[in-house]
Structures are given as C-alpha cells and as structure tokens.
C-alpha positions as CSV (number, residue, x, y, z in Angstrom):
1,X,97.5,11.3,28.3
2,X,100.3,9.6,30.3
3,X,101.7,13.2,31.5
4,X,98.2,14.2,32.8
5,X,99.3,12.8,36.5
6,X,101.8,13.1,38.6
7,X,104.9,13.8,38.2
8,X,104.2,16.1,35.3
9,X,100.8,16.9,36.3
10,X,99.8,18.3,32.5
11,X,95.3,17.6,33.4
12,X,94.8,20.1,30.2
13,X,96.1,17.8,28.0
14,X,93.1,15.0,28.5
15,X,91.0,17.2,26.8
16,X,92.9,16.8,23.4
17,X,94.9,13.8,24.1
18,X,92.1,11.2,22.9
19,X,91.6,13.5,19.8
20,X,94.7,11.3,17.2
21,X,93.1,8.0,18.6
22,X,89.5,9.1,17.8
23,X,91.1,10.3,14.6
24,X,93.0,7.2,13.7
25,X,90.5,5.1,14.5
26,X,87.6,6.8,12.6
27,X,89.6,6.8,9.5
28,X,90.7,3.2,9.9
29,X,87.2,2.2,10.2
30,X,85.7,3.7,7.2
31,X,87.9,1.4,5.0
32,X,86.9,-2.3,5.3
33,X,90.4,-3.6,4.9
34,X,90.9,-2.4,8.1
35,X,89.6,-5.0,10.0
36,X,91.8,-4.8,13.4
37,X,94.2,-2.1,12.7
38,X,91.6,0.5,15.1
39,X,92.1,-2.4,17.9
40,X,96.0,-1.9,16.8
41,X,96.1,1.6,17.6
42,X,93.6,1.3,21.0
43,X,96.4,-0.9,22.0
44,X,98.9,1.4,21.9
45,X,97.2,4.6,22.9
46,X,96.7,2.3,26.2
47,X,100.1,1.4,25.9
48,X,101.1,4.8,26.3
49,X,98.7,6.1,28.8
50,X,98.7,3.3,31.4
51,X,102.4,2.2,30.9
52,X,103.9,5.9,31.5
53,X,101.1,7.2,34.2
54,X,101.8,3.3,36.2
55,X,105.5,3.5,35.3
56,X,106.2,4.1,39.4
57,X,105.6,0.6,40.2
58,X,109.1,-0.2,38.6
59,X,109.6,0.9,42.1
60,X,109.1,-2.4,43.5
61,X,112.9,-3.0,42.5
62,X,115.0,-3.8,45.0
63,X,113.6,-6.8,46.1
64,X,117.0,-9.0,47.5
65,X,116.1,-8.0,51.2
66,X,113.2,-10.4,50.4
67,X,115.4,-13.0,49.5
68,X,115.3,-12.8,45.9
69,X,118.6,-12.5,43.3
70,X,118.8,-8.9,41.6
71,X,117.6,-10.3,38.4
72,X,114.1,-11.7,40.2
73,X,113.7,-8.8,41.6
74,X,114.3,-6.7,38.4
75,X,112.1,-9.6,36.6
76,X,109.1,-9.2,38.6
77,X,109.1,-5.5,38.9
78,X,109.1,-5.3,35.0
79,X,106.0,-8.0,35.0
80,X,103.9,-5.9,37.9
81,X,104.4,-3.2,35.5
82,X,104.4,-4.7,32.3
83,X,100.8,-6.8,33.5
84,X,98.7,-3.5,34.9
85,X,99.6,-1.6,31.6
86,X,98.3,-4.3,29.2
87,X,95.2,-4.7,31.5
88,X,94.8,-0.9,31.3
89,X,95.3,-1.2,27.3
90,X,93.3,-3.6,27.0
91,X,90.3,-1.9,28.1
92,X,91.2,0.6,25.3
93,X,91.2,-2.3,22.5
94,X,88.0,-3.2,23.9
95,X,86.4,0.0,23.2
96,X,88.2,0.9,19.9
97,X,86.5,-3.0,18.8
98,X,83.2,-1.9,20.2
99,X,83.4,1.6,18.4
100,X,83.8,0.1,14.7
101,X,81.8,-2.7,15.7
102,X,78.4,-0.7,16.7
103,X,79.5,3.0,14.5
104,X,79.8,2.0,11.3
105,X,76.6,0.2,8.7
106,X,78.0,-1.7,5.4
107,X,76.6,-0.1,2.6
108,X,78.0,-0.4,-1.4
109,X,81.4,-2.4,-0.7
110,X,82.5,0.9,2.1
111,X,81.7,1.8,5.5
112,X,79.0,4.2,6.4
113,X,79.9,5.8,9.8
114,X,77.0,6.8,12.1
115,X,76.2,10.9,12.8
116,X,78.6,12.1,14.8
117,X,76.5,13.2,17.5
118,X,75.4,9.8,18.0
119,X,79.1,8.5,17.7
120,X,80.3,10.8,20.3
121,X,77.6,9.4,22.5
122,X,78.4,6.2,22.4
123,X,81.8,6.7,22.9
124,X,81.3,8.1,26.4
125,X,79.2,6.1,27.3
126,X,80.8,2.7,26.4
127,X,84.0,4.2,27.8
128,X,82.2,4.8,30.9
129,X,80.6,1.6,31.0
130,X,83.7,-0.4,30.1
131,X,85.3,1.6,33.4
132,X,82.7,0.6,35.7
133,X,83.3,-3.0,34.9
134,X,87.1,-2.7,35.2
135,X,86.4,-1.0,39.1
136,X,85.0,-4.4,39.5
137,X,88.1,-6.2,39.0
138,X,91.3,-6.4,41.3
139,X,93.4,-3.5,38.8
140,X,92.1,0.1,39.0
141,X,93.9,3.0,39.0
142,X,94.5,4.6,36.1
143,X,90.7,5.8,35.3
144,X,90.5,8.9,32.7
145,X,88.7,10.5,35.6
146,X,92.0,11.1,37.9
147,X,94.0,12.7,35.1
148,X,92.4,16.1,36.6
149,X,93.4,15.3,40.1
150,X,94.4,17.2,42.0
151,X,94.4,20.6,40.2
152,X,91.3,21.1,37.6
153,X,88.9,21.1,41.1
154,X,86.1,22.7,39.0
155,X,85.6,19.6,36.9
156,X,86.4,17.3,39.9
157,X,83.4,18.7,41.0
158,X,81.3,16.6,38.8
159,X,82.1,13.7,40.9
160,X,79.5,15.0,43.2
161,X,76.7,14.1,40.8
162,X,77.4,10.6,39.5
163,X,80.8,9.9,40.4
164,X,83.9,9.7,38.5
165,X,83.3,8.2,35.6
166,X,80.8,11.7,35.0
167,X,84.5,13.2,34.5
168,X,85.6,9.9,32.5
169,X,82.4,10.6,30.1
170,X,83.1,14.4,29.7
171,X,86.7,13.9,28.6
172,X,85.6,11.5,26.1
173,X,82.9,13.3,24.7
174,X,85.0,16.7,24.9
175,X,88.1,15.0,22.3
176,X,85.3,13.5,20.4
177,X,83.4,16.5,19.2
178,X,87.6,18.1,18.7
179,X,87.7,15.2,17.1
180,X,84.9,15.4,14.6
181,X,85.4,18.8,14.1
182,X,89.4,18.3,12.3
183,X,87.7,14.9,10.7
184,X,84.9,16.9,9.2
185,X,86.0,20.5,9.0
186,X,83.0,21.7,10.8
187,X,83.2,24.9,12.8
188,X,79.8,23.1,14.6
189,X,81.2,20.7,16.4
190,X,84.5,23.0,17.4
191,X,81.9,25.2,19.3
192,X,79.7,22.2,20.4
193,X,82.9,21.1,21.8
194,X,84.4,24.0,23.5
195,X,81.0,24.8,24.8
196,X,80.9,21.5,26.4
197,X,84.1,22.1,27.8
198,X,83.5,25.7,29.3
199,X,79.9,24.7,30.7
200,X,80.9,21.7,32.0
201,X,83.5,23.7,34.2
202,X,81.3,26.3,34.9
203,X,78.8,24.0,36.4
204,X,81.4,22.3,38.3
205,X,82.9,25.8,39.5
206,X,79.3,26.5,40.6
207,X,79.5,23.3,43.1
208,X,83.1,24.7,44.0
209,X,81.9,27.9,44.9
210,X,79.1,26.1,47.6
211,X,80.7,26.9,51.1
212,X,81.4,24.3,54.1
213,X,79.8,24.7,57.1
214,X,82.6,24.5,59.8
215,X,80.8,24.7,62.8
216,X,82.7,24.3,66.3
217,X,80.0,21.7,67.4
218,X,81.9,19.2,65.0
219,X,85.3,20.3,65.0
220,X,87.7,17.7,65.3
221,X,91.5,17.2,66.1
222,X,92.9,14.2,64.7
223,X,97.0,13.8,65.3
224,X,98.8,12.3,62.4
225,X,101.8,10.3,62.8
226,X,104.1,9.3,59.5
227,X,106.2,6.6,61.1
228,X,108.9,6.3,57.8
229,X,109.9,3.1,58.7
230,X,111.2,1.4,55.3
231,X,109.0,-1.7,54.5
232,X,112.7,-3.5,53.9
233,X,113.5,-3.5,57.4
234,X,109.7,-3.3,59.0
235,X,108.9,-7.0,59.2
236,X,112.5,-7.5,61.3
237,X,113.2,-7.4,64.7
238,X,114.8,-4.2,64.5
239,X,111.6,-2.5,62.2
240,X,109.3,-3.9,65.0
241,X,111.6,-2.1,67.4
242,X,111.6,0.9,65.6
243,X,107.8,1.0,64.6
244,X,106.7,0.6,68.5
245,X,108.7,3.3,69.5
246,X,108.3,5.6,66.7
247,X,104.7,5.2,67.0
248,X,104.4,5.7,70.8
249,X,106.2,8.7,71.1
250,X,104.4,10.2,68.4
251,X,101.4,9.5,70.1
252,X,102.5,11.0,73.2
253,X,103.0,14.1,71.8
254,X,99.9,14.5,70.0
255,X,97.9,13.4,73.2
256,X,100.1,16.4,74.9
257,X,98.4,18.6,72.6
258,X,94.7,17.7,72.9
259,X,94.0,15.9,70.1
260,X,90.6,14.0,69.7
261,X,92.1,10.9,68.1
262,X,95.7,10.0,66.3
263,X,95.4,8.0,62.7
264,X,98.7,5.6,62.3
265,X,99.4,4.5,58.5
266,X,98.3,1.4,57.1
267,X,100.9,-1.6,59.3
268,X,101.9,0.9,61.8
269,X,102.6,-1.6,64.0
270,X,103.8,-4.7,61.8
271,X,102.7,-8.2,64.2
272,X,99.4,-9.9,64.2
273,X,97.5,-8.0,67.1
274,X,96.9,-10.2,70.3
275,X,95.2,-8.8,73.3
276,X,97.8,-10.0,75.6
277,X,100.7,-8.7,73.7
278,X,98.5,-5.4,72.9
279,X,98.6,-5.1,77.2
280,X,102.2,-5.4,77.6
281,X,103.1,-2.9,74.5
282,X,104.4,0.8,75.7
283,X,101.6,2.3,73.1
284,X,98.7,0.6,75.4
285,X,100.1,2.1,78.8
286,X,100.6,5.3,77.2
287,X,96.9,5.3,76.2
288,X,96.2,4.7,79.6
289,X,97.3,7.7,80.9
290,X,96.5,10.1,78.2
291,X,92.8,8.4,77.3
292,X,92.9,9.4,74.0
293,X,91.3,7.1,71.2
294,X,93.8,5.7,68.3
295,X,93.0,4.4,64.8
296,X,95.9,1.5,64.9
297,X,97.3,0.2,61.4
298,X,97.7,-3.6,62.3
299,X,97.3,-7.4,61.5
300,X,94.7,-9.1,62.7
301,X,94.4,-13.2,62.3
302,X,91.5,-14.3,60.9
303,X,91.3,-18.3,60.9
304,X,94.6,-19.8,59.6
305,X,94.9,-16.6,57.4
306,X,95.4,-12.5,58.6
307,X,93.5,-9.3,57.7
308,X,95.7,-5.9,56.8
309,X,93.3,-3.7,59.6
310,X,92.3,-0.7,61.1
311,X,91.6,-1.2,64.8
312,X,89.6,1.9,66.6
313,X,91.0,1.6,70.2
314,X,89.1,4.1,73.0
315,X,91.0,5.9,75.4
316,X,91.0,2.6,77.9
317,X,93.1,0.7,75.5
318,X,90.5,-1.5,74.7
319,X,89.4,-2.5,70.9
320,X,85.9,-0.7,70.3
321,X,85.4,-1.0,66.6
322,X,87.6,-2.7,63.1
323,X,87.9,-2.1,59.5
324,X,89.3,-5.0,56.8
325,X,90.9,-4.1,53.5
326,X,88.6,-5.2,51.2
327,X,90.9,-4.5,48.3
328,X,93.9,-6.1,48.8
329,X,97.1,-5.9,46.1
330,X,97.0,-8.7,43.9
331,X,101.0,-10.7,44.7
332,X,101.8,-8.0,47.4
333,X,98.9,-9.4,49.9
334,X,97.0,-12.4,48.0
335,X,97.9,-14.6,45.3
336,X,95.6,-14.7,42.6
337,X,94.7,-18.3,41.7
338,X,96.6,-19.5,45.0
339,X,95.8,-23.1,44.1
340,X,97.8,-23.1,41.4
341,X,100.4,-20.4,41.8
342,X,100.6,-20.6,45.4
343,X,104.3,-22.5,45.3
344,X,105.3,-20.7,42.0
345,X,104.7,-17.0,43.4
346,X,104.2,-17.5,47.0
347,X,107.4,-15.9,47.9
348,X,106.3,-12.4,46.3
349,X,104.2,-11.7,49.6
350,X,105.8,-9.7,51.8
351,X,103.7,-11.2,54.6
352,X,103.9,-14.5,55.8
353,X,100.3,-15.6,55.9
354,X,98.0,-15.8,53.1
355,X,95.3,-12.5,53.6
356,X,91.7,-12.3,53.2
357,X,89.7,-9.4,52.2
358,X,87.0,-8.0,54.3
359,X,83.4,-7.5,53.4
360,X,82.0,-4.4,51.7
361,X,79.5,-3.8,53.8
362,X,81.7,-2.8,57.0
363,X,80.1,0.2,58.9
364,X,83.1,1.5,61.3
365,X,81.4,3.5,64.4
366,X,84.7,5.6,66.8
367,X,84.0,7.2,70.2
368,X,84.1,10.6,67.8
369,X,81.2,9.0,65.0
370,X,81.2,7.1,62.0
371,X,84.4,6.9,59.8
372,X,84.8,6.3,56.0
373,X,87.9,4.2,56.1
374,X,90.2,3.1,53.1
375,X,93.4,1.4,53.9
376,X,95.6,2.3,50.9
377,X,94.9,1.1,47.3
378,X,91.5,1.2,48.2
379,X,91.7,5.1,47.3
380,X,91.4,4.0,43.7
381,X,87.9,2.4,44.6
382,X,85.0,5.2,44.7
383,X,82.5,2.6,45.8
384,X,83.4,1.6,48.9
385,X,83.7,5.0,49.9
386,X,80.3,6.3,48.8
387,X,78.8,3.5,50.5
388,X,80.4,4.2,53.6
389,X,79.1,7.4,53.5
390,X,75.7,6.9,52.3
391,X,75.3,4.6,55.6
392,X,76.2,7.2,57.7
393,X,79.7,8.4,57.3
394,X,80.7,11.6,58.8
395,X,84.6,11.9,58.1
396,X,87.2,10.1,55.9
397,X,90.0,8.4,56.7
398,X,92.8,6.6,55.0
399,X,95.8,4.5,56.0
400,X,98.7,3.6,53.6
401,X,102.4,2.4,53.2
402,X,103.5,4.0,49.9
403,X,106.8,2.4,50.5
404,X,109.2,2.1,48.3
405,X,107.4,3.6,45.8
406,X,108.6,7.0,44.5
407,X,106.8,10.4,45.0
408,X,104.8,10.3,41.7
409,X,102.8,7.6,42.8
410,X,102.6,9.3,46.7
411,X,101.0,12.2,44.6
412,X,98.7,9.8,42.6
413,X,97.7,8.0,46.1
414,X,96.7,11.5,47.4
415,X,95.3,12.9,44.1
416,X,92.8,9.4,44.3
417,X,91.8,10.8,48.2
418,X,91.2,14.4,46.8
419,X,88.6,12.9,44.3
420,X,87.0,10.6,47.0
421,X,86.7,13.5,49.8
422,X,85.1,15.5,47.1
423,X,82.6,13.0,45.9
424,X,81.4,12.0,49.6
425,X,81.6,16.0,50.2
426,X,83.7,15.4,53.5
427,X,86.5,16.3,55.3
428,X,89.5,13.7,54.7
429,X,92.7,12.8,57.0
430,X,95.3,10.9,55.5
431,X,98.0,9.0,57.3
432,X,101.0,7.1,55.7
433,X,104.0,5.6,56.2
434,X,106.4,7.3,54.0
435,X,104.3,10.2,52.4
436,X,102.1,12.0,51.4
437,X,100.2,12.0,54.7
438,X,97.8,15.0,54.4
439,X,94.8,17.0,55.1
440,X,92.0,17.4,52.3
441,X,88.5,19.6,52.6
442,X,85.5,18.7,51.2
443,X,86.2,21.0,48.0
444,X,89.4,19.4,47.8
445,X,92.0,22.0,49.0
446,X,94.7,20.2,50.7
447,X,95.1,21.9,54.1
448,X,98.2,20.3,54.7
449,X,101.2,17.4,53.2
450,X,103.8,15.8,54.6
451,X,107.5,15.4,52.8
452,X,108.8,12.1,51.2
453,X,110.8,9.7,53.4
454,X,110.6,11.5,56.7
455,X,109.3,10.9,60.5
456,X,106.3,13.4,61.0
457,X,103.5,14.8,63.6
458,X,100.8,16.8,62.5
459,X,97.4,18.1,64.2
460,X,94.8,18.3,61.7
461,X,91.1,20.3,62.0
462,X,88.4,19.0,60.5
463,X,84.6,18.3,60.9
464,X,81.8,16.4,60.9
465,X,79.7,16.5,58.0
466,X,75.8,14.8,57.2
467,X,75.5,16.2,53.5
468,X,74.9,13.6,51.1
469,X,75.4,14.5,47.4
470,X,73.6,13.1,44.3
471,X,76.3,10.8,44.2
472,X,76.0,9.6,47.6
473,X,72.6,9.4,47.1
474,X,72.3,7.8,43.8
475,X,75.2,6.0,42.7
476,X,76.6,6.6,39.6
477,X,73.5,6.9,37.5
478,X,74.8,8.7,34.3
479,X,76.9,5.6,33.5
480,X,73.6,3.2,32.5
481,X,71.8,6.6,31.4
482,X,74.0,7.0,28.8
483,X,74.3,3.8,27.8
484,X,70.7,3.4,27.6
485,X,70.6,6.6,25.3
486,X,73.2,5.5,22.8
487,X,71.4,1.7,22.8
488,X,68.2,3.9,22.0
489,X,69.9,6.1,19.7
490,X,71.8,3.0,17.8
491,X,68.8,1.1,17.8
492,X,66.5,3.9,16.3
493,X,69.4,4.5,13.6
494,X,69.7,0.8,12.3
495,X,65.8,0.9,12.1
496,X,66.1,3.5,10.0
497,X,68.8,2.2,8.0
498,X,67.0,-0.9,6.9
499,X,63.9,0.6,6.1
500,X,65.4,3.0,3.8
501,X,67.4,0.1,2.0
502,X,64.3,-2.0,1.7
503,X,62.2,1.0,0.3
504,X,61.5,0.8,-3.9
C-alpha cells in the first residue's frame, strides 16, 4: 500500500494490498490463542504503509541553519517521521482489535467468525469511521482514500457523494470480498468482489463523463507566482530581500498581462504585516499603478502571538478580506502541550512567535467572489473545504511552502488538492513556494504544474462555479450509514446467536 502515492504512484495496488492483512488476521482470529497477534500484524501493515508513503518528511534534515548540531537535526527528523507513522499504524491496530473483537462469537473452546458479508461490512465501515475521527486530530495525511490520487479519476469521483472516506470504504470492502474469496475458495465472493470494483468505477466514470460549464461570464485570470526562495535563508535579511523583490516583479508582469488577481504561496512575504510597513513596500506602489487585486501569503500578529495568513488586498492596496490557517503543523508552527514542552521543543519552530489557528468558520469574500482557501497542509483536511464551499464558495485556492521537502511529497500536496477540487466540483489554483504550483479542473485534470526548485509566472483560466454536490450538500453521510448498518447487522446476528444456544 505504501507505493500507491507518489513517487511510485502504483493506485492499483490498494485494491489487493489490504488482502494478506485481512488474511492474516482472519486466520489469527479463529484460534483463541491468538489473543493480540491480529493487533501484531495491524501494526505492521501500518508500519509499512504510513512509514514508506510519509517517508519524505526525513526531508526536514538539514536543520543546522536553525541552529541545531547535525545530530539534532538528524534526531528530530527521524522522530517527525518515526511519530506520524506509529500514529498512522496505530489507527490500523485499532481496527484489526475492533475486527476480532465484534467478528468473531465463542462457541465449543474455538472461534466462530461472523458471515462474511457482514464481516466485510463492518470492516468498511469501522475503517471509515476510525478515519473520520483521526481527520479530527492534528496528523492526517495518509488516508486510504488518496492512494488513487491523482490518476484513478473515475473512483476519485466518488468523493463527490460522501467524501473521501466513500473511496476509503470501497477499498476496504473491495480486498475484503478478494479476501474472503482465497480464505474460503468461493468463486462468489471473487465476482462479488470484482463486480464491486468495476461498478464502482463505472459509476464514478459516469460523474467523470458530466461536462463543466465554462462560460465567459465567469472566466477568470489568476497570475501565479512560485517565488523558490529556500525556507533556510527566508526568515534572513537577505530571504526578506529576495522574497520582496521576487514577488514584486512577478507581480508586475502578470498585472502587464491582464490578469484578474495574482495568488503568492503560503509566507510569500516572510514579516508580520503592518500597514505602515505594507505602504512603504515596492509590492504596494506597484499595486497602485496596476490596480490589480493580490492574494498575499503573510504573518499577521494576533495578540502577543501571529497567524500564518492569506490577505486579499484590492487593487488600492488596501486589505479587503483574510484567511487564518486553521491547521497548523504540529512543532513546525505550534507546540503541542506548550506548557510543558514549550522550553524542551521551542526551538523546533521556525518562527519566532508562538501561532494560533484560525476559526473554521472563516467565509473569505475577494473583489472577484468567494474563495475556498487552504494554506498548505490543510489540503489533507476535506472538511474545511466543503464547508467553505457549501457557504458559498465559488473557486479554490491554495497557498503552500513545500520547502525542503522533496518532490514525492510536492506530488502528494497536489494529489490532496486534485481530490478536494473534485469533491467541491470547482475549479482550483494552486500557488507554492518551491513546487508543485498548478492548475486543477473540477474533474481533476491538471491544466498546468510548475517544476521543483525554480522561480515561476503562470496565467491560469478558470471559472466560477455554484454547483454543489451531494457531498457539499450532505457531508459525508455513508460514513454513520454504514456504521449504523453493520451495528444493525451485528446486533441482529448476536440475537440470533443466543437464541439458538439457549434453544432445547
């Protein structure tokens, strides 16, 4: 499951790559001296998955321009990684526990196994569920949903119904009737399952095939500008100096061009905004002359602390409208339990001032309508962006750094946007500092994407869009439906169960 993303990009193998667990697992269970060895081998299937698809976060290492000996640097690049993977394993255990917890019935010194059918429901649907609660938390990335992003855009499709986690179920219950079918030799549930699989992606080809209106009443030119200023060098004099001016030329030349609006990438320009300093900067006189509206990556202070921001700034230079990262990176931009870590870990933060999250319900309105805005690793986060664009939102945005992290996880970032722009069915712009910056439709063709580690201007079309999908709509209602089916189905089961072993 691990090679399923980028860099290796193999999506067809999450449909058979949860088949040896399901296996393993299944036959574990049926003996009772196997009390935790199925939690044993959830572990390490998580291991495995999260550990090689989150392995690009060794890229943290070099850390000495923050002040820090090569081993500390090496140290805490091996705990980033070493910390998400066991959360993401974790979550694995969990379900493997829950599995030959609720699956199984004692009967006669052996366990009984539940049907299959009902087995395979419950292990979508707990799978599911146990996702939505880890989307809660501050570590989400690796959900079995984004293993088919960006290529399999047929299944991607059923995002537009209930979300991601309609994928996540699908992929489960797909390896769990392959599953059951080499467990049980039964040519049933080898159909059942390839049936699944095949109508599955042809409903989700049938949403594909759905054309986008493009009509010139809300067309759109948005200039992107990729600044590639390295983040070891941005917080310096000389990054500040570069940032500024790479910034405002870009901006100049994409206002040269006619463009409605320019995105910067998340920290485009790396101070804590001011008004007065914001009037004496070369970008604000430059947007006096050319009038045209930027979306400014930026710190704003907030109390004694700062926000990572989006500013919307109209064509007079003046703030008209803001966005707050609500999902800030846990020792990158807060410190989890500051109280108490605060002088052990402080130094980890690249930024000098402690940073507070904004609030989920943030509504930003432009001069060109209302935005969906994400500012980096909120990509991972389908939530904020449906309910963006339930209130109202007409066109996705997203601002990132992406530095020093390597290209696998730049594809990753913009595999998460893909999903997202499908989902809200809208048009999506992506600007970041290092790469990918790119262009997404609403089916989730990328239009255009920048290279790695380079300075780049781009003038992207889009439009406006009011559609609003079942998921946009909805929510992600299959999650608690299927979890109320396979409570109904377990319940009605063990009813059955007992009456039959209290019958003369």
């Amino acid at each position: 499951m691990g090679l399923t993303p980028a860099p290796v990009n193999a999506w067809f193998l999450a449909w058979i790559a949860l088949v040896p667990l399901w296996v393993l697992v299944t036959t574990a269970i049926r003996s009772p001296e196997s009390r935790w060895r199925p939690v044993r081998l959830g572990l390490v299937w998580g291991l495995g998955y999260h550990g090689l698809a989150l392995s690009w976060i060794t890229g943290l290492h070099p850390l000495m321009w923050m002040g820090m000996s090569w081993l500390a640097s090496v140290a805490i690049a091996l705990f980033a990684w070493s910390f998400i993977t066991l959360w993401g394993a974790v979550l694995v255990g969990i379900w493997v526990w829950l599995m030959s917890k609720l699956c199984v019935a004692r009967s006669a010194g052996a366990n009984k196994l539940l049907p299959a059918s009902l087995r395979i429901l419950m292990g979508a649907a707990l799978w599911s569920g146990l996702e939505a609660l880890w989307g809660y938390g501050p570590l989400y990335w690796t959900s079995l949903s984004y293993t088919q992003s960006p290529y399999n855009l047929a299944i991607l499709h059923l995002g537009q119904i209930s979300g991601p986690l309609a994928i996540t179920a699908a992929i489960v219950a797909v390896n769990g009737l392959l599953a059951e079918a080499w467990l049980q030799g039964r040519r049933r549930h080898l159909a059942t399952g390839a049936g699944l699989l095949v109508g599955l992606h042809l409903l989700g080809f049938g949403l594909y095939s759905y054309p986008v209106a493009q009509t010139p009443a809300n067309q759109l030119q948005i200039g992107i500008i990729q600044g590639n200023v390295p983040t070891d060098i941005k917080l310096d004099a000389e990054g500040i100096r570069r940032s500024i001016e790479g910034y405002t030329t870009g901006y100049e030349r994409l206002a040269e061009q006619g463009v409605d609006a320019v995105l910067t990438p998340e920290g485009a320009i790396p101070e804590i905004w001011s008004a007065q300093r914001w009037s004496r900067s070369a970008l604000y006189r430059a947007m006096r002359r050319t009038e045209v509206p930027i979306w400014l990556g930026t710190f704003v202070r907030e109390g004694d602390k700062i926000t990572q921001s989006i500013l919307t700034i109209t064509g007079d230079g003046e703030p008209f409208s803001r966005y707050n990262k609500v999902k800030l990176v846990p020792l990158g931009e807060y410190i989890p339990f500051e109280p108490l870590l605060g002088e052990l870990i402080g130094r980890v933060s690249s930024i000098g001032y402690g940073m507070v999250p904004g609030h989920t319900d943030q509504r930003v309105d432009t001069p060109l309508g209302r935005a969906i805005v994400g500012i980096c690793y909120e990509s991972a986060f389908p939530q904020l962006f449906r309910d963006q664009t339930a209130a109202g939102g007409e066109f996705m945005l997203t601002a990132s750094n992406n530095d020093p992290y390597s290209a696998a996880m730049m594809a990753q970032h913009h595999a998460q946007d893909l999903m997202r722009a499908i989902e809200s069915d809208r048009w999506a712009v992506r600007a970041t500092n290092t790469g990918y910056s790119g262009v997404i439709d609403p089916h989730g063709h990328t239009i255009w994407m920048s290279g790695v580690n380079t300075y780049e201007l781009h003038v992207a079309t889009i439009y406006r869009r009011q559609t609003r999908t079942p998921y946009v709509r909805w929510g992600d209602w299959l999650t608690p439906f299927l979890l109320f089916g396979a409570l109904a189905g377990w319940g009605y089961t063990r009813t059955q169960s007992l009456r039959q072993s209290h019958s003369p």
